[in-house]
N, C-alpha and C positions, 0 to 999 in steps of 0.2 A: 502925478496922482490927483490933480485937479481939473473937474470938468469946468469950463466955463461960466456955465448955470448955477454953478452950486457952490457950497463950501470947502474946503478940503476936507481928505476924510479924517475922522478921529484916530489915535495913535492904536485905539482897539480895533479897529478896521483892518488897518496899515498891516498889524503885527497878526490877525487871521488871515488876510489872502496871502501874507510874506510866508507863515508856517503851510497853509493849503497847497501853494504852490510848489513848497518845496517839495513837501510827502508826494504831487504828481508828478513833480518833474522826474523825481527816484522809484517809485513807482510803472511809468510810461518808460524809462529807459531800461527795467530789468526785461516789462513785457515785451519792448521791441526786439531784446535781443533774444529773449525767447520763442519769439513769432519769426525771427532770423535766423535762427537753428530750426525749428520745424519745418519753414518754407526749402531751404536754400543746403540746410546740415553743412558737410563738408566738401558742397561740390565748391571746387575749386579751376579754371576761375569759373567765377557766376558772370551770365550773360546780363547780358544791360535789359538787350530790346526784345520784345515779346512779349503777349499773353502770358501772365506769370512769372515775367522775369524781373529783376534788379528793377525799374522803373516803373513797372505796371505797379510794382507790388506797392510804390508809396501811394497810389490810391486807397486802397481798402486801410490802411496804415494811418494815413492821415483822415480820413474819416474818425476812423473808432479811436484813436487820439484825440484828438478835439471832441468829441462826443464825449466819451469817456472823463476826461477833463474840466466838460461842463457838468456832466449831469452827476459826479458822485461828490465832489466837492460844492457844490452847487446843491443838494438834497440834504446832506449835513450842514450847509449854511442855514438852510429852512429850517430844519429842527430846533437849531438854536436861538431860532427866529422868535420859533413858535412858542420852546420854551424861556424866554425870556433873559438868556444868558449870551445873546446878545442882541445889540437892536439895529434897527436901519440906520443906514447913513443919510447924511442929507444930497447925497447926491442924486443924480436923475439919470437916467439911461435909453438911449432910443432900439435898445432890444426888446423882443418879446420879453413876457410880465411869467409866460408861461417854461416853466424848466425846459419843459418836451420839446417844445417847438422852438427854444433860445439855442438849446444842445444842436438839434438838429442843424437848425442856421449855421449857427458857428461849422457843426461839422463839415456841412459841402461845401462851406466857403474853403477852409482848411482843404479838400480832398482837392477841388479846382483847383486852389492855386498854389499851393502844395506841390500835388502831383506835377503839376505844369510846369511851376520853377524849375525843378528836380529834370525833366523831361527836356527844358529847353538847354539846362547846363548841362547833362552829359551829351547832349546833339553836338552844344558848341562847341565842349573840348573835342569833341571825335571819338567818346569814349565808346568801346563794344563790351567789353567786359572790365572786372574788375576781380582781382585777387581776395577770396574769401574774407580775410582778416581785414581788408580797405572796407568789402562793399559793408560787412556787418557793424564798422565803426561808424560810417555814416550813418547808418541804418539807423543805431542806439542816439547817436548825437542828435539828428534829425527827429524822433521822436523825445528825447527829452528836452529839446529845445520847442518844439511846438509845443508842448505841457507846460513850458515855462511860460509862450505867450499865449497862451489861449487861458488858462486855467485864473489869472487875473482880471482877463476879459469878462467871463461868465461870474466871476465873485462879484464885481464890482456892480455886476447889475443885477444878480442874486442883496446885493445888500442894499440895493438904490429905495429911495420911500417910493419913487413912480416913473412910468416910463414918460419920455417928454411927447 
């Protein structure tokens, strides 16, 4: 929890990105699994490779998870910025200063190499398909776990005093 440059963060810090991140980490895992029933429903098994398929889809997936994960915990950080019930940290951050364009960052960073991991491990197992109930657990897993790291990432420099 400590950058270099800075102080550690206050325990009111600490205990705002701990509660923000959890509400997206359980939040991004209902949506995925409900973006994995609309995509996918109960074709069983679901194909890996393809336009639309099991892998393509953690593009747009990890996009709007990391996005999603900066910019709404991230806007209610600012409010309470602004209204004074809670204040900066003294930490410094070499992210944009700006929500829109820090969201954004994060998110293509997240779709590249997101999708890419994802894309290189089922090449390397050999997977082609996956049994409905496998591909949608990952599905859930892999977006609540990107909410988990991304969604501290955008706090920390939603509450930073300046970017370095």
């Amino acid at each position: 929890m400590m950058n270099a440059n800075a102080e550690p963060l206050a325990v009111v810090h600490i205990a705002h990105i701990r509660r923000e991140t959890i509400v997206s980490t359980i939040i991004n895992a209902a949506i995925s699994a409900g973006f994995f029933w609309f995509v996918f429903g109960e074709h069983d098994p679901v194909a890996v490779w393809g336009v639309g398929q099991w892998v393509f889809d953690y593009l747009p997936q990890s996009f709007m998870i990391a996005l999603m994960s900066t910019l709404v915990p991230g806007a209610l950080t600012a409010k309470k910025l602004r209204a004074g019930t809670l204040t900066s940290s003294d930490q410094l951050t070499r992210l944009p200063r700006s929500l829109i364009i820090r969201a954004l960052l994060l998110a293509l960073t997240a779709a590249v190499l997101g999708s890419s991991s994802v894309g290189a491990i089922a090449w390397m197992l050999g997977v082609e398909s996956l049994a409905n109930s496998t591909a949608m657990t990952l599905k859930v897993a892999y977006g609540a776990g990107l909410a988990f790291v991304i969604t501290p990432i955008g706090l920390r420099a939603a509450l930073a005093r300046q970017s370095v």
